[in-house]
MARBA-3410 file (N, C-alpha, C, O; in Angstrom, 1 decimal):
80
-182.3,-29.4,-132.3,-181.6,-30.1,-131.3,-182.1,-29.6,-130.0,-182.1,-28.4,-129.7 ~ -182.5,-30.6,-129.0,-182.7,-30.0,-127.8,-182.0,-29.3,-127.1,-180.8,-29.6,-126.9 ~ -182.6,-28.5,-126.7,-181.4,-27.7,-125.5,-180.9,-29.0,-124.0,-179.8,-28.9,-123.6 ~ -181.4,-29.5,-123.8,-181.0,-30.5,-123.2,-180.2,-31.1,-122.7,-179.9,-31.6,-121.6 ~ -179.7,-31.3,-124.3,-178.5,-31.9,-124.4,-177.2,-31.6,-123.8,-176.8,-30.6,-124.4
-176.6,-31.9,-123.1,-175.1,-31.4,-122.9,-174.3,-31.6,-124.1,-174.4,-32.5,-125.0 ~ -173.1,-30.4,-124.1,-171.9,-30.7,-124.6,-171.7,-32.2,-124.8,-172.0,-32.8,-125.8 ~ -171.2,-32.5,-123.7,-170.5,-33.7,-123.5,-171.5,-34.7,-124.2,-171.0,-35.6,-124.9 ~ -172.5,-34.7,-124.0,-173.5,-35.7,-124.4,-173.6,-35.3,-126.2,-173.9,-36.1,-127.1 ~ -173.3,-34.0,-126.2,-173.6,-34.3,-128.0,-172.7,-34.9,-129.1,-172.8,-35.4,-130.2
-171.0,-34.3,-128.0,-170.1,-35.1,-128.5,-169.8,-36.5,-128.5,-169.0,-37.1,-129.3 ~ -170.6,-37.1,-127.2,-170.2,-38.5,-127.2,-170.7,-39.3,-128.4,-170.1,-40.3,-128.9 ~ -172.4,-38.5,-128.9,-173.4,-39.0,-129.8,-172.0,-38.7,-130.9,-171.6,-39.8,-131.2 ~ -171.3,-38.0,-131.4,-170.5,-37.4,-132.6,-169.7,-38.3,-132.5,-169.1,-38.4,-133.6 ~ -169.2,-39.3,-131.6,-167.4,-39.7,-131.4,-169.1,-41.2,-131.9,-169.4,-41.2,-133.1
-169.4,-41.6,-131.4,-170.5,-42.6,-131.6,-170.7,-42.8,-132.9,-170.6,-44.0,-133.3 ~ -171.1,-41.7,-134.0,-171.3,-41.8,-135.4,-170.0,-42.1,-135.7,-169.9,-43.2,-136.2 ~ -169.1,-41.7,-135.7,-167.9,-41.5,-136.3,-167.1,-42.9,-136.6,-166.4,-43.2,-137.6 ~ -167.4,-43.9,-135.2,-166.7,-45.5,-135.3,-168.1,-46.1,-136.2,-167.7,-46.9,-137.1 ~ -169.2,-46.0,-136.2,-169.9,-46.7,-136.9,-169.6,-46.0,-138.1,-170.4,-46.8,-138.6
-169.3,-45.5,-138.8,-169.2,-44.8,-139.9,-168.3,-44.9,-140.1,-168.4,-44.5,-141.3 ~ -166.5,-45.3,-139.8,-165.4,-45.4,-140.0,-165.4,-47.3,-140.6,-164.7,-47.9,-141.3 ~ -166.7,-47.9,-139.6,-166.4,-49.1,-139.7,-166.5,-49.5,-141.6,-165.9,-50.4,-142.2 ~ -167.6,-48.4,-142.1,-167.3,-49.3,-143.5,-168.6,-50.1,-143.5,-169.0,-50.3,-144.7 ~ -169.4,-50.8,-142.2,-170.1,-51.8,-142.6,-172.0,-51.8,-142.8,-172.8,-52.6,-143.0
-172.0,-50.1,-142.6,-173.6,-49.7,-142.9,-174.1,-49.1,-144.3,-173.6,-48.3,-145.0 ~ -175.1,-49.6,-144.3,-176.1,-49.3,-145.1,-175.8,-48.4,-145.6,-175.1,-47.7,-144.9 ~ -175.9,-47.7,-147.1,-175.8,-46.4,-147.4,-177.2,-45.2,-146.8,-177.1,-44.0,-147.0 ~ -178.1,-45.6,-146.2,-179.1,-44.8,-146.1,-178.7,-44.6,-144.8,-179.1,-43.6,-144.2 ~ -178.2,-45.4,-144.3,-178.1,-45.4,-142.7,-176.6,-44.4,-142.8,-176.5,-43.2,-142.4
-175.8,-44.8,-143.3,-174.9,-44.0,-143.4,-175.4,-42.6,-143.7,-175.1,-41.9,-142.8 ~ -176.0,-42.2,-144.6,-176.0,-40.3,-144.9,-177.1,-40.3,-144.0,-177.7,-39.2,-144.2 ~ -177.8,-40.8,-143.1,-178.9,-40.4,-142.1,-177.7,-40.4,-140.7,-178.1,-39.7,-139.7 ~ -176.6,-40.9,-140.6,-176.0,-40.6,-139.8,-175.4,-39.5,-139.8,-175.3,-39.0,-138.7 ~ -174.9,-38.9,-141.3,-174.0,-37.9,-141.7,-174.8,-36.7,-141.4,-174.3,-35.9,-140.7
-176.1,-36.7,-141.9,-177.1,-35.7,-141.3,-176.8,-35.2,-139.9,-176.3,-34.1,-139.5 ~ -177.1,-36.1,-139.2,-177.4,-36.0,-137.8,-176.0,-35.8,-137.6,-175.8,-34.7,-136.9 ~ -175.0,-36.3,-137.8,-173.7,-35.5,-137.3,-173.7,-34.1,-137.6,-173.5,-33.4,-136.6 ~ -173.8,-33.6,-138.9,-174.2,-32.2,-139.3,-174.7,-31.2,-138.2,-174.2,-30.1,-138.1 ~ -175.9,-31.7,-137.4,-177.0,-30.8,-136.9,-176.0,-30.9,-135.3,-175.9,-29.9,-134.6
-175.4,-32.0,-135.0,-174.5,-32.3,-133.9,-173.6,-31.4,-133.5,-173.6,-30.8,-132.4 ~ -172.7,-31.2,-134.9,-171.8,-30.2,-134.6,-171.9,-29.0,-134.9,-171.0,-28.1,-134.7 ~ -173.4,-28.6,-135.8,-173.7,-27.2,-135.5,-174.2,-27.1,-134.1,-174.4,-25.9,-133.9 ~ -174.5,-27.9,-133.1,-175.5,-27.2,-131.9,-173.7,-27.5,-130.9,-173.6,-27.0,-129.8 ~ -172.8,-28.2,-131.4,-171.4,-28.2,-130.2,-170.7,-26.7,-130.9,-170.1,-26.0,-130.0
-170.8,-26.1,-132.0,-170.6,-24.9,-132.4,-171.4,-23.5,-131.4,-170.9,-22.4,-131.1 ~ -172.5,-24.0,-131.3,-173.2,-23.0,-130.7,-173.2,-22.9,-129.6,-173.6,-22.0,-128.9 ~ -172.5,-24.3,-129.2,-173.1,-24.2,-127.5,-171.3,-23.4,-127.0,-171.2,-22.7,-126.1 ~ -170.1,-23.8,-127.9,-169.0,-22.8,-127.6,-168.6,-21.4,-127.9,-167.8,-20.6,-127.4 ~ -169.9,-21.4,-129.2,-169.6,-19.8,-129.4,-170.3,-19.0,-128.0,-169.8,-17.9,-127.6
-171.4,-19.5,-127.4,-172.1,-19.1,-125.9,-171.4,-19.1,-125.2,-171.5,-18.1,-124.6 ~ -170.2,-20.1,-124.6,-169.7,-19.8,-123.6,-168.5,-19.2,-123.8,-168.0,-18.7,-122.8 ~ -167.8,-19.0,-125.1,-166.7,-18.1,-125.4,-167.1,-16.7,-125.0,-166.3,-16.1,-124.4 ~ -168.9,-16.0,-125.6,-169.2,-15.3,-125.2,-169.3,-14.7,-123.6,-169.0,-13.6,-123.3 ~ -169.6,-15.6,-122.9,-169.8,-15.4,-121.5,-168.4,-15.5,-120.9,-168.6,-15.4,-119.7
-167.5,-15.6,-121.1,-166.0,-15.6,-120.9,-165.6,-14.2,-121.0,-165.8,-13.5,-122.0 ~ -165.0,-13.8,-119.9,-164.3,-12.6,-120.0,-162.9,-12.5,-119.5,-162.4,-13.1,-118.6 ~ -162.2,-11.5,-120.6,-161.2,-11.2,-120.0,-160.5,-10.0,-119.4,-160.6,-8.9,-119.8 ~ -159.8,-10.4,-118.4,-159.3,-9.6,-116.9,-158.0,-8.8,-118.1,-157.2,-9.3,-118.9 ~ -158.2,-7.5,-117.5,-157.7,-6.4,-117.9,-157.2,-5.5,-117.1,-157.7,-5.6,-116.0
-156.2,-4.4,-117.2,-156.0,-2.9,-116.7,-156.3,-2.0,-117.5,-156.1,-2.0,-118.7 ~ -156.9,-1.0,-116.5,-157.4,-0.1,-117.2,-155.7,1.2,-117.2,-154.7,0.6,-117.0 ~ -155.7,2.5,-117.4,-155.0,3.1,-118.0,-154.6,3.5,-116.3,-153.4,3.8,-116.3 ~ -154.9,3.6,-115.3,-154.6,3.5,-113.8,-154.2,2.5,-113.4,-153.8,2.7,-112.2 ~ -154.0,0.9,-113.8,-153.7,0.3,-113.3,-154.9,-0.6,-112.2,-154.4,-1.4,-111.4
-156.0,-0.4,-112.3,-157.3,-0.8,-112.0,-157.0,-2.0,-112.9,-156.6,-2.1,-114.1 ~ -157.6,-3.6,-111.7,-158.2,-4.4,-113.0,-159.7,-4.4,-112.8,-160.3,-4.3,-111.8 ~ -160.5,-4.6,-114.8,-161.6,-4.7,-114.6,-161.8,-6.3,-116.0,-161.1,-6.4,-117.0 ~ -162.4,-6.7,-115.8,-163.4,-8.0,-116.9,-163.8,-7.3,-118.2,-164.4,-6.3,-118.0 ~ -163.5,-7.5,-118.9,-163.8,-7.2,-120.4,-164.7,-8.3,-120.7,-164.1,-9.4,-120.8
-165.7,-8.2,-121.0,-167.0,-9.0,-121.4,-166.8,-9.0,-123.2,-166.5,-7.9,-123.7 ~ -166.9,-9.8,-124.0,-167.0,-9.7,-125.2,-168.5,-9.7,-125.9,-168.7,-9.8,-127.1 ~ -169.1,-9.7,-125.4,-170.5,-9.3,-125.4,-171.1,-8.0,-125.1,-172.2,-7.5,-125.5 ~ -170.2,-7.7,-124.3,-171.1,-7.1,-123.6,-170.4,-5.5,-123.6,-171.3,-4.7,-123.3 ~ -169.1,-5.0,-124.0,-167.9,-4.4,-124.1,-167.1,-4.2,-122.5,-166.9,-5.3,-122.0
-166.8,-3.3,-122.0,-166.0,-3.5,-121.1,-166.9,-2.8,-119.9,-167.5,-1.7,-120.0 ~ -166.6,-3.8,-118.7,-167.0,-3.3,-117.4,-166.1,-3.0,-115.9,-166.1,-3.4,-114.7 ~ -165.6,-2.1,-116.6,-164.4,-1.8,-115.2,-165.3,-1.5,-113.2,-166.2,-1.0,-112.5 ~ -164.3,-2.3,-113.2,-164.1,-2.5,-111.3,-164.0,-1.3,-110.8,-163.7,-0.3,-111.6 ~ -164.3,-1.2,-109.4,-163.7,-0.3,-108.1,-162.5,-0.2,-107.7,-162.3,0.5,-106.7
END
């Protein structure tokens, strides 16, 4: 999957397979070539939230009463 792609744009392709494939009225090859490509879809919307879950931090005190960003990547980076 291209990096390219946005979120938004790989979900729209996913919400896209989903009514043609709900309809009932395709092909069976066309169908599991769709099911494919949904597969590869929502492993790259998987990856692209496990990345930004990672880059997400959360705001903390430290045992002073200091707040610092707790990075889940990265472990913790306390403030001034």
């Amino acid at each position: 999957m291209k990096d390219k792609l946005s979120f938004e744009e790989a979900l729209k392709q996913l919400e896209d397979i989903t009514v043609k494939m709900e309809s009932g009225e395709l092909p069976l090859d066309e169908s599991i070539n769709l099911y494919e490509k949904a597969k590869i879809l929502i492993k790259y919307c998987e990856e692209k939230l496990e990345n930004i879950e990672n880059r997400i931090g959360e705001l903390s005190r430290d045992e002073n009463g200091k707040f610092y960003i707790k990075h889940s990547e990265e472990g913790n980076e306390k403030g001034n």
